[in-house]
ROPA-568532 format. One record per residue (C-alpha): residue number from 1; residue in one letter; x, y, z. Coordinates in nm, 3 decimals. Layout:
BEGIN
+-----+---------+---------+---------+---------+
: num : residuo :      px :      py :      pz :
+-----+---------+---------+---------+---------+
: NUM :       A :       X :       Y :       Z :
...
+-----+---------+---------+---------+---------+
REM end
This chain:
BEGIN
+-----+---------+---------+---------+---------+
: num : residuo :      px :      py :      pz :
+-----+---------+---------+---------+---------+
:   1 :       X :   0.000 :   0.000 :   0.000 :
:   2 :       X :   0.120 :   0.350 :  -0.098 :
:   3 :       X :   0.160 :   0.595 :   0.200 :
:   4 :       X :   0.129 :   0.977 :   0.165 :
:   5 :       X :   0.423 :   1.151 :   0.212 :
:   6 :       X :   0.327 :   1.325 :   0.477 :
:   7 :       X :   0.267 :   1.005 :   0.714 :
:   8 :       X :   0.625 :   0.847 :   0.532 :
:   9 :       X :   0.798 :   1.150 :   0.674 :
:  10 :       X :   0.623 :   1.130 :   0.993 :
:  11 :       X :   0.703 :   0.785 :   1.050 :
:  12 :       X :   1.077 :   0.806 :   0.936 :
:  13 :       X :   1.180 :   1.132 :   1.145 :
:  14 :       X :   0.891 :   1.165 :   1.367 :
:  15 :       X :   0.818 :   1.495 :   1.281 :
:  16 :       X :   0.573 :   1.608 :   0.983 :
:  17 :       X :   0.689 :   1.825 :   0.760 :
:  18 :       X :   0.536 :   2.156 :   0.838 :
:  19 :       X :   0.615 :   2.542 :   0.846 :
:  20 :       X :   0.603 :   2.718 :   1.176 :
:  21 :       X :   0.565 :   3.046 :   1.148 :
:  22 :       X :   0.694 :   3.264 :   1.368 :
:  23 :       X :   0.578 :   3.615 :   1.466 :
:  24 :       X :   0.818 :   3.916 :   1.410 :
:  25 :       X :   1.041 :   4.068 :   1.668 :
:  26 :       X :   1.169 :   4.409 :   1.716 :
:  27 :       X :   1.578 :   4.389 :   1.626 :
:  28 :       X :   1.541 :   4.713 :   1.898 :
:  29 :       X :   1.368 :   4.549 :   2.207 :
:  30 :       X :   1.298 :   4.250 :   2.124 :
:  31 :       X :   0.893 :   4.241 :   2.153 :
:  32 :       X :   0.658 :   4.042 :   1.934 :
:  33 :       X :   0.540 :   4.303 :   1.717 :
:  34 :       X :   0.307 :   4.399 :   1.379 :
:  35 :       X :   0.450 :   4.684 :   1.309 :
:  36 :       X :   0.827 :   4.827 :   1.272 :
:  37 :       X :   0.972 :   5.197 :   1.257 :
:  38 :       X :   1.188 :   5.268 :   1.001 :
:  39 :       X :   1.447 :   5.603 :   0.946 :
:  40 :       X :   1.513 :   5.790 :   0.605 :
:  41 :       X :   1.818 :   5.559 :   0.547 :
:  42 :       X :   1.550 :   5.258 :   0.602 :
:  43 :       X :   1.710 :   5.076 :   0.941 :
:  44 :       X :   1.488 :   4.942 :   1.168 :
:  45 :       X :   1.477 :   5.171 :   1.484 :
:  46 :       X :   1.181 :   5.052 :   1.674 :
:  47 :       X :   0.850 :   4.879 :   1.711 :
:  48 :       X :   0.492 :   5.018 :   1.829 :
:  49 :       X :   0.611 :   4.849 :   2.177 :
:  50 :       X :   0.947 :   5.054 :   2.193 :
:  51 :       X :   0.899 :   5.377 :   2.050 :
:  52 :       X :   0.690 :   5.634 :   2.162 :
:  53 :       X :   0.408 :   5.864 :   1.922 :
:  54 :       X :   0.379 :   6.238 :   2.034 :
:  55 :       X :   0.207 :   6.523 :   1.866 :
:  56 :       X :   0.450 :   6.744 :   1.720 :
:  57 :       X :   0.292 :   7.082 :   1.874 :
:  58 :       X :   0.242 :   6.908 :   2.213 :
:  59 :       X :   0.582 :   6.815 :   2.217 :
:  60 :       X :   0.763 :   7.108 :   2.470 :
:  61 :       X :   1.098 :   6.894 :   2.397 :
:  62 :       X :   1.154 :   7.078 :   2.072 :
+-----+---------+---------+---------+---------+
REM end
């Protein structure tokens, strides 16, 4: 009797063959994220967890 593949593979290394997918991380902190930050040059500099959104004319830092 012929086997799917699937169950041949299974049986053989006693793992199926299957792709995990993992969710993204922030190169910066380290966070699961959905979102990342990028700069003009295009590197990475933060995640929604990390960095920090302020209104520009609230901001007395400026």
């Amino acid at each position: 009797m012929i086997e799917h593949p699937d169950i041949t593979r299974a049986l053989q290394t006693g793992y199926p063959d299957v792709d995990i997918e993992y969710p993204p991380h922030c190169p910066a902190c380290g966070c699961e994220c959905d979102y990342f930050y990028r700069d003009y040059s295009g590197a990475v500099f933060g995640c929604e967890n990390c960095v920090e959104r302020v209104d520009a004319e609230a901001d007395d830092e400026t």
